[in-house]
N, C-alpha and C positions, 0 to 999 in steps of 0.2 A: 178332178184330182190334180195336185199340182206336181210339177216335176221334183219337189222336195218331200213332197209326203210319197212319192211312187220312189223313188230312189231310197228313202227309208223302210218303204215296205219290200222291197224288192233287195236291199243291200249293196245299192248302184251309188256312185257320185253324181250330184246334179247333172255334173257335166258330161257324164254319158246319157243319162234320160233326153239328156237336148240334144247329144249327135244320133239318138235312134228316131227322135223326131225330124231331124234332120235327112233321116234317109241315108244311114248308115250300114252297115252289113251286120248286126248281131251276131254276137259266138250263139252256139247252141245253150252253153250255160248261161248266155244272157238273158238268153229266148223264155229259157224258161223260169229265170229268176223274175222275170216279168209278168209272165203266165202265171203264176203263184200269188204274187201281188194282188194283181186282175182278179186272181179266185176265176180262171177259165182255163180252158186246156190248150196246151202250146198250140195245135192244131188252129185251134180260131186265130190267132196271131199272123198267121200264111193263108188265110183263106183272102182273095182278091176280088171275092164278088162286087 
């Protein structure tokens, strides 16, 4: 998925999808604007296995 269709499915600017790949600190309602996107539970997003 591209950082442009994840930021429309999510209601994020490109330019935030590139600073959370970046390795940026997510708000929580990022966390889970993204989680929703994904279609998975914010939960898998924090997991570091």
């Amino acid at each position: 998925m591209s950082q442009a269709v994840l930021g429309g499915k999510a209601n994020l600017e490109k330019a935030a999808v590139q600073r959370l790949e970046r390795g940026s600190n997510p708000t929580l309602k990022t966390l889970i604007k993204v989680a929703h996107a994904l279609e998975v539970p914010a939960a898998a997003l924090l997991q570091f296995d």
